[in-house]
C-alpha positions in Angstrom: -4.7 10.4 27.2 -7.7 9.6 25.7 -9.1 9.2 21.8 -13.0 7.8 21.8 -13.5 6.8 24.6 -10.1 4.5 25.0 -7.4 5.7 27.6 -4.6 5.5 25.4 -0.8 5.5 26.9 1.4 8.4 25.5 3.3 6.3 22.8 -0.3 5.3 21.7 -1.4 8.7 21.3 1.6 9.5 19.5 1.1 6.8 17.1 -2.4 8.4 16.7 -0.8 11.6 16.0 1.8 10.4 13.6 -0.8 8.2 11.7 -3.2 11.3 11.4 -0.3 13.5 10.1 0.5 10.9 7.5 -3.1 11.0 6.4 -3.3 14.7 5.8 0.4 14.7 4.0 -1.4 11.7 1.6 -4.5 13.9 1.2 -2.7 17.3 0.2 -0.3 14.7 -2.1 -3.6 13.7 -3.9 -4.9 17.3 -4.2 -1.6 18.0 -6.4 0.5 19.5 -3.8 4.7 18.4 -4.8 7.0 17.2 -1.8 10.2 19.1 -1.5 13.2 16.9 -1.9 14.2 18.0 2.4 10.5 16.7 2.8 11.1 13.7 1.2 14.1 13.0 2.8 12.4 13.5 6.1 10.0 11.0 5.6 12.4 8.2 4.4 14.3 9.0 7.9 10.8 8.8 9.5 10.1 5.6 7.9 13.1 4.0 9.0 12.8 5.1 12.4 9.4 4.1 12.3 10.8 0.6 10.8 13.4 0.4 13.4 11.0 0.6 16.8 8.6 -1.8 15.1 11.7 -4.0 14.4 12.8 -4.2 18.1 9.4 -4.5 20.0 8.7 -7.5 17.1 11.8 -8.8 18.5 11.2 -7.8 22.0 8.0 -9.5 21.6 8.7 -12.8 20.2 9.0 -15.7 21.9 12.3 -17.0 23.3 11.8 -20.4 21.1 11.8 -18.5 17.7 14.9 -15.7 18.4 
């Protein structure tokens, strides 16, 4: 997958696509457009999803002297 000119690998390009969805959903919020309480809940489970994975590959990630 590709954005630019970078080959990105698929969880990359997701991020991509989750990060530009996030943009347009702040961009219509500044326009004046009102989240629905089922859209807000969605994006607190979305954030804590999101929270989670960053969670495990920071712990994935660190190294063995500091877990």
């Amino acid at each position: 997958m590709k954005l630019g000119e970078s080959t990105l690998t698929e969880a990359e390009y997701l991020l991509h696509q989750i990060i530009s969805s996030t943009e347009l959903i702040l961009d219509d919020l500044h326009d004046g457009s009102i989240i629905s309480e089922r859209n807000y809940d969605q994006l607190k489970l979305a954030d804590q999803i999101l929270f989670d994975i960053q969670e495990e590959l920071n712990n994935i990630n660190k190294p063995s002297h500091l877990k």
